[in-house]
Structure formats: C-alpha cells, structure tokens
C-alpha positions in Angstrom: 19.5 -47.9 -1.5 19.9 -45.4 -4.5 22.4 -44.6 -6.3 23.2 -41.8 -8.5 26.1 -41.6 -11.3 27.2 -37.9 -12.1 28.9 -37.7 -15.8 30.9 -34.4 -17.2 30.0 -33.1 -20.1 30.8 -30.2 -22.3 34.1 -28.8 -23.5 34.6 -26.2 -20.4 34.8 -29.2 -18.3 37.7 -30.4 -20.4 40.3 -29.9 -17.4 37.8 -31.9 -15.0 38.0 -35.3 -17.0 41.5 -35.1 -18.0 41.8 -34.8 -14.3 39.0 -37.7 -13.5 41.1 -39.7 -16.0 44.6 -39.4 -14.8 43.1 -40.5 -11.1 41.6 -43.6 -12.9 44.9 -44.4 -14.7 47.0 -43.8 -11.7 48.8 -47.1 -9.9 48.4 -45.3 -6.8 45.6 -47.1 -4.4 43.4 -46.6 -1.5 41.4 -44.3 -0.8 40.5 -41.8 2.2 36.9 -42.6 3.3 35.0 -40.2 5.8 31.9 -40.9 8.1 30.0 -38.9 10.5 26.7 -38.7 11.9 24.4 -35.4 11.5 22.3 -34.1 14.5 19.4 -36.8 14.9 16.3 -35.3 16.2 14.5 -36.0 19.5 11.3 -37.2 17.8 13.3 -39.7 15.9 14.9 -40.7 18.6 11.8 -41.3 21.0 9.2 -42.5 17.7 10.3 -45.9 17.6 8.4 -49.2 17.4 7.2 -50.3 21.3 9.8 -53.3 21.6 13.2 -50.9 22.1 11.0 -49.5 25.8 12.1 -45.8 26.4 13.4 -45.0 23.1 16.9 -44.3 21.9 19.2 -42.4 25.0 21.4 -40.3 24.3 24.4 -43.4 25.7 22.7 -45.5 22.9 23.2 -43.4 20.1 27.1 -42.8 21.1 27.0 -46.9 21.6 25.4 -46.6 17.7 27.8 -44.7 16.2 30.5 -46.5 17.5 29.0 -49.9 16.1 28.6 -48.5 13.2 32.3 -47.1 13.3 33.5 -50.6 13.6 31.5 -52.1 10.7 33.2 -50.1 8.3 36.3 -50.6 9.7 35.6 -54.2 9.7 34.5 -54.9 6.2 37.1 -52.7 4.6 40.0 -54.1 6.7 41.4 -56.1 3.8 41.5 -52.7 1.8 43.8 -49.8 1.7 41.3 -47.1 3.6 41.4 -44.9 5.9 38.7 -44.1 7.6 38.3 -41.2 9.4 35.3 -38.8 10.1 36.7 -35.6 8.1 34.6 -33.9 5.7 36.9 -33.5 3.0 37.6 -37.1 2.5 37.5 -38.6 -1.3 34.3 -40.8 -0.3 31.6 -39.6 2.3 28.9 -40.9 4.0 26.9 -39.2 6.6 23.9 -40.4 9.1 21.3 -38.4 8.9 17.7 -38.1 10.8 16.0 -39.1 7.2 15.9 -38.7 3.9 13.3 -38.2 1.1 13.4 -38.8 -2.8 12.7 -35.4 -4.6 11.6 -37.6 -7.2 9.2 -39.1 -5.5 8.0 -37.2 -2.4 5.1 -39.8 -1.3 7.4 -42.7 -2.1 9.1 -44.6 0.9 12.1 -43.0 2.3 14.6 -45.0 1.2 17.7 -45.9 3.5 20.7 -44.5 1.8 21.7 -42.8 -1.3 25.2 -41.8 -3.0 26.6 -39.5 -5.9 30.0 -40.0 -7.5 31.9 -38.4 -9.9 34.1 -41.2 -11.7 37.7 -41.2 -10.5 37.2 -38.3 -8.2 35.4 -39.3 -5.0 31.6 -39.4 -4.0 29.4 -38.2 -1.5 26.3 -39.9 0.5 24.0 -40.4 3.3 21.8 -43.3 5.5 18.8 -42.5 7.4 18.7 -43.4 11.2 14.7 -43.7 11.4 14.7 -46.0 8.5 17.2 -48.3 9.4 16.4 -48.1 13.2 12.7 -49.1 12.8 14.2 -51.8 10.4 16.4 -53.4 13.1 14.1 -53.4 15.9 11.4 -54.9 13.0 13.6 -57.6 12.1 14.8 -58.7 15.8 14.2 -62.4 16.5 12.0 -62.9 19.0 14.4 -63.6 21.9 16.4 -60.1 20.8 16.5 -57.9 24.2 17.5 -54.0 24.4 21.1 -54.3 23.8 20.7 -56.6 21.4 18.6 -54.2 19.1 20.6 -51.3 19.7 23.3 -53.4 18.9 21.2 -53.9 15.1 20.5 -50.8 14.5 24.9 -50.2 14.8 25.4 -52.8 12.5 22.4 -51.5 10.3 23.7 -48.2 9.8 27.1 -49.4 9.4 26.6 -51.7 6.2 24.3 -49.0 4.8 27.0 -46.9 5.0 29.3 -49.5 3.5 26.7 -50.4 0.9 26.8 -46.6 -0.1 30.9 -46.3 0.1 30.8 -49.4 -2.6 28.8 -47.4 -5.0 30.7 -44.5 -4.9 34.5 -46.1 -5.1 33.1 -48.5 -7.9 30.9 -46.0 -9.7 28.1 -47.7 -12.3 29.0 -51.0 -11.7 25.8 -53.3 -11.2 26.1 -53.9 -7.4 22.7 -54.5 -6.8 22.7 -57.5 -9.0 23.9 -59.9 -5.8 21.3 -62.2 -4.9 23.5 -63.1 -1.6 21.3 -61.5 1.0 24.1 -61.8 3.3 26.3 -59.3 1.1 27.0 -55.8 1.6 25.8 -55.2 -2.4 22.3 -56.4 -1.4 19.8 -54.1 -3.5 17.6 -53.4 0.1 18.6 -52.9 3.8 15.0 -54.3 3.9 15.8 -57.6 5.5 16.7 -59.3 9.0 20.9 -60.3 7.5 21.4 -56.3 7.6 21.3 -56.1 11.1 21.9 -59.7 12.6 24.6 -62.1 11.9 27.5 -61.9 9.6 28.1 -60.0 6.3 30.6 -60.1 3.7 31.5 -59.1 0.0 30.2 -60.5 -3.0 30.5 -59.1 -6.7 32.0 -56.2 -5.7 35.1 -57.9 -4.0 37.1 -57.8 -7.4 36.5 -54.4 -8.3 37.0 -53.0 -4.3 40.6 -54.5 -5.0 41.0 -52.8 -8.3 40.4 -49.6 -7.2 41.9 -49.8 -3.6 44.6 -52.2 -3.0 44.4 -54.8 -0.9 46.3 -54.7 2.6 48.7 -57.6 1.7 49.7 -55.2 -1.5 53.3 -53.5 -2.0 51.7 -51.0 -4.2 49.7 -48.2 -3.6 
C-alpha cells in the first residue's frame, strides 16, 4: 500500500497554506469520506485463480461492493464520518480494475495508494484484481464460494480503510504496526485482510485527533 505526501511550496501558494493551516487549527471534527467503485473490466472479472468456479457475476460484485460498504462503515463507526459515495468528499477512495506504479512499471501492482494535501483532504484508490486474487489465495481450505466472495468484500474494504488512514493522518508512520490484524498493516499481502476480525492500532490516537470520536460534544 503506497502512500504519497503532497507539500506546498512557494510564495504564490501563500493563500493555500494559510488555508491548509486554519483547517488544521480548527476545533471543528469529522470529516466527509467518499467511496465508489470504477467500471471493473470483464477480463478481471473472469481471470481469477480456479477455486472461485465461474468467475466473479455481475450479483457478486454488487454483493462486493456492499461488503466493502460495510467495512468502512464498521471500522470508522466510533468516528465522526460520513460516508457517502460523492466525489467531492474531503477524503476519496475509489476501486478500480488495477493499478500500476509509474515508478516502477515492471514492479508488482501494488493494492492501494493515496495523496493528501495536509489539512485539506486526500484522494486514493485499491485495485480489485489485486486484492481479489489475494482473498481467494489466502482462503482456508474449507472456504466455499460465498465465503471467498465474502474476502474479497472485506479485502477491498480495509484497503480502502488503510488508504482513508493515510490521507486523514497525513505522514504519520502507519506502517510501522507489527499487528497483522490492524488496519495500518504495511501489506494487504496476508490471510487477516480478508478473514476474521480487524481493528486499529497506532493510528487510533491520531484518528481521534483529527475526527472526533462519536461519544464527543464537539465537532
């Protein structure tokens, strides 16, 4: 999962960061948070690893997006965000058929990436071949169709969470969790992103910071 910090520089840019810096220092909370998927392609959909027989339906993906829909929900539900799928929202994430590093075209594709501007918002994406060959990789033996398209919900639906985190908390060292059961986790790479439970680690305290919690008066 990568993560990119934008930083403004220059004098013409002077009304920008006086701006970034009154959002920081304001006591309001919460945040808007918006999440949508992007056409997936029918070759991604029918290239997947022999165990999930037949491929990914059309009935499957909408089941997909709707697990994934609830994963966010569920691990911000402590947090003052709303989550919505508009494309004007302060923080974005978007499922997309794949991505590719421009760095790096013959590297990996990696799962998920995310730009932020401090204090303003931050934009990012997932990729649905990734992490859907991941969670039909990763299924326990026993794991059956539903089960697997199940995964690949909750796959997509941390990664997204994973990216949201790096944009509402900006440079802060996520990635240094060793809790593979976290959302900070450094790679989606790994059976606890699609099966079982997940919860927050280092980047609990600095979620509330910059959001609220629930429970709060203030926002």
């Amino acid at each position: 999962m990568r993560s990119r910090q934008i930083v403004i520089f220059g004098g013409t840019m002077l009304v920008a960061a006086a701006v970034a810096i009154a959002v920081v220092l304001s006591p309001r909370r919460g945040a808007d948070i918006g999440f949508w998927f992007d056409p997936i392609t029918t070759d991604t959909l029918t290239t997947v690893p022999e165990r999930l027989s037949d491929g990914i339906s059309v009935d499957d993906l909408s089941a997909i997006e709707s697990i994934a829909r609830r994963e966010i929900a569920h691990a911000f539900r402590e947090f003052h965000v709303r989550l919505s799928d508009s494309r004007q929202a302060t923080y974005r994430v978007r499922v997309v058929d794949s991505l590719r590093n421009p760095m790096a075209p013959r590297a990996p594709s990696p799962s998920g990436e995310s730009r932020s501007i401090p204090g303003l918002g931050g934009q990012g994406a997932v990729s649905f071949r990734v992490l859907a060959h991941s969670a039909i990789a990763f299924a326990p033996p026993d794991a059956g169709r539903v089960d697997m398209i199940g995964a690949i919900g909750r796959g997509i639906g941390r990664a997204a969470v994973h990216e949201f985190a790096h944009q509402v908390v900006g440079s802060a060292p996520i990635h240094d969790s060793t809790d593979v059961r976290s959302y900070e986790y450094r790679t989606a790479a790994r059976p606890e992103q699609y099966y079982g439970e997940m919860h927050w680690d280092i980047a609990r305290p600095l979620l509330e910071k910059r959001l609220g919690l629930q429970s709060s008066n203030g926002r």
